[in-house]
Every structure is written in structure tokens, then in C-alpha cells.
N, C-alpha and C positions, 0 to 999 in steps of 0.2 A: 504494500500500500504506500504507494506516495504521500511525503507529506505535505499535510496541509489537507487533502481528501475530504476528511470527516467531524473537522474541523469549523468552529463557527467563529471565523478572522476576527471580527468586533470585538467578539465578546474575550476572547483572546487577547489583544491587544491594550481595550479597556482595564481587560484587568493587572496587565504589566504597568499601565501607565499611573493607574490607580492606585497601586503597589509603589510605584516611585513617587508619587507624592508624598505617602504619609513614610515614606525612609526617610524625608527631610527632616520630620518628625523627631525621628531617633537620632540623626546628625546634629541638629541642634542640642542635644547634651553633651555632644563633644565640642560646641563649636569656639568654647576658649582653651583648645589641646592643640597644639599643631600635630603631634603625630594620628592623632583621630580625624583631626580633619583636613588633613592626605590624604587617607585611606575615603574618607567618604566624599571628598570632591573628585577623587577618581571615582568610584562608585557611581554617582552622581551626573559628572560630564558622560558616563559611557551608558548608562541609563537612557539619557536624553537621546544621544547617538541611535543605537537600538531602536526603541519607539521611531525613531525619525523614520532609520532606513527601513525598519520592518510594515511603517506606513507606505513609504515611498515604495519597495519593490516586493516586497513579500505579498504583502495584503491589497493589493490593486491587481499584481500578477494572479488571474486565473480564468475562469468560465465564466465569471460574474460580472456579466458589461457593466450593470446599476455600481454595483461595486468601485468596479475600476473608475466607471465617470465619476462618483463623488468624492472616488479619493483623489482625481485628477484635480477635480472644479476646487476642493478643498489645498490642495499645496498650490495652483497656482495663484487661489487667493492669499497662502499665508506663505509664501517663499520665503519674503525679504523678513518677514517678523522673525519665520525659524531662526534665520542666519542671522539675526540682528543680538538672540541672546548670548553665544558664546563666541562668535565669529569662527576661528581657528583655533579659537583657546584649547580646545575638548584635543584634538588631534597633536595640537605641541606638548600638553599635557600628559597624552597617554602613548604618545608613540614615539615623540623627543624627549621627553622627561624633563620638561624644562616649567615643572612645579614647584615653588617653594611655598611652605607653609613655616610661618615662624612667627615664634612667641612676642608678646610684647606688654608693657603696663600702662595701664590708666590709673589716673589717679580718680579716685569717689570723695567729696568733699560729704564731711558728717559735719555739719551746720550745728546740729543740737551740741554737740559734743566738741564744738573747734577743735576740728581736725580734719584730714585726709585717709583715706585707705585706699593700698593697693589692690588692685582689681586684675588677675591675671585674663589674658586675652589672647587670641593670633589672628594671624592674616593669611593670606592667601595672595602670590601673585604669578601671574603664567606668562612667562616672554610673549612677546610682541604681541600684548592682548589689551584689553582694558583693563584687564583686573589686574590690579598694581597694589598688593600693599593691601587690600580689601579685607576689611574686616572680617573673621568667620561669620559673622550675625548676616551682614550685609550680603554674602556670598550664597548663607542660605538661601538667605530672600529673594536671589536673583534664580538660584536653582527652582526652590519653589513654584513660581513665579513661571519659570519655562515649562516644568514639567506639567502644571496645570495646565500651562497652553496645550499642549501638547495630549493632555488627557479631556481637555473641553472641546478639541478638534476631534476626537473619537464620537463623538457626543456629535457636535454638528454633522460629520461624517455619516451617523447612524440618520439622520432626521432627512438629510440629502438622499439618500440610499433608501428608505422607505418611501419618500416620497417620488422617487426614479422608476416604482415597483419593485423592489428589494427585497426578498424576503430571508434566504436561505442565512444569511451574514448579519441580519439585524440584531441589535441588542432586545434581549426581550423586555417589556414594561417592565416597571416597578410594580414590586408584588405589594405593596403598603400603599399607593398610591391610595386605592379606594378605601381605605382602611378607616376614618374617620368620618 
């Protein structure tokens, strides 16, 4: 059996994207550790990568015209967005090694108590990218931020796709929808 066959692509893919959303989740407890958050900005940039290509050539490639049309009409609506959250960052990152994560301190003023505390932190930055120096928090927020796009594109994808006559790939309702 070939893959892919008996497979329903959407509901597949939804749920990788879906799944890389709330890993952001878990990264944000590491996001003042530079060695954690290494590991999950790689994690993360190859995440987005995946979803990307397995939108663009996996899940449009097959018997499913409605299919392929909405995942066509969907990337050439959001091309420049894809490319606009990591640019080349993901690719110098994972395949140059040209990541650094590294510690740094803030200082927290405590007002009640005249003082300051140390606040441990890191950043993130990836050669010839924008991300210079990037906060961990900030870094999530941009990761998050893609990957949602990325998992709300499955979503619009689904609604182009049923409304093309789509059926075999569609996401099914929400079973709670009628629920109240």
C-alpha cells in the first residue's frame, strides 16, 4: 500500500500543526535556558518547515483535484506571509549550524523593597537572519505566531476544499459544536 492511500491528509496534517502549536507551550518553560532553547528552536524552525512542505507537496500531491486546488489557491494566497516569518533563518539554523543561543541578565527593579534582582534570560540569534540577539520570550512568540498561521491555513484549507466539493480529505465537524 502506498503511502498516503488511506489516509485522510487534513486531518493529518491538522493535527501535526496542532501539535506544534501547543510544543510552544512546553518551550516557553525553557525559554530563559539557552541550552533548552536550542534544542526547541530547532525543534520548532523544523516543525514549521514540515507543515510547510508536507502542505506544499505531500498533501496537494494526489487524486484529489478539490484538494490540490485549495491547497494551490491557499499558498499562492499566503506565499510571501510563509516566507516573511523565518526567511532563511530555519535552513542556516538546521543545516549551517549557524544558531546561537546565549544566556544573558536583566535586571527587575523591586520598588517596595529598593532594590534590583537578577533575572536570568537568553536569546537567540541565527546569521544572516532577523533574529539577532532575540529574546527567548520574543522568539516564542514569533514561532507561535507562524505555526498558528500555519495550523489556521489547515482550517481555511478545509473550508476551500469542502466548499470545491471535497469530501474524502475534509476535516470532520466538531463533535461539541451542537453541544449546548
Amino acid at each position: 500500500m502506498e503511502l498516503g492511500m488511506t489516509v485522510n491528509k487534513l486531518v493529518e496534517i491538522y493535527a501535526k500543526a496542532n501539535y506544534a502549536v501547543s510544543a510552544v507551550g512546553a518551550a516557553r518553560r525553557e525559554a530563559h535556558h539557552p541550552g533548552p532553547l536550542w534544542y526547541h528552536a530547532i525543534g520548532l524552525f523544523n516543525a514549521f518547515y514540515a507543515i510547510n512542505e508536507e502542505l506544499r507537496k505531500r498533501t496537494k500531491n494526489g487524486n484529489d483535484v478539490h484538494l490540490t486546488a485549495a491547497v494551490d489557491a491557499w499558498w499562492q494566497s499566503n506565499r510571501d506571509v510563509v516566507s516573511a516569518f523565518f526567511g532563511d533563518a530555519r535552513n542556516t539554523a538546521t543545516h549551517q549550524g549557524e544558531i546561537v543561543t546565549e544566556a544573558f541578565v536583566e535586571w527587575e527593579l523591586d520598588v517596595a523593597n529598593d532594590t534590583e534582582h537578577p533575572i536570568a534570560k537568553a536569546s537567540v540569534t541565527v546569521k544572516n537572519s532577523t533574529i539577532k540577539k532575540m529574546p527567548g520570550v520574543e522568539f516564542l512568540d514569533l514561532c507561535e505566531r507562524a505555526l498558528t498561521f500555519m495550523r489556521d491555513g489547515v482550517l481555511a484549507i478545509n473550508a476551500d476544499y469542502k466548499a470545491r466539493g471535497g469530501i474524502d480529505h475534509a476535516l470532520p465537524d466538531n463533535r461539541y459544536k451542537n453541544l449546548f
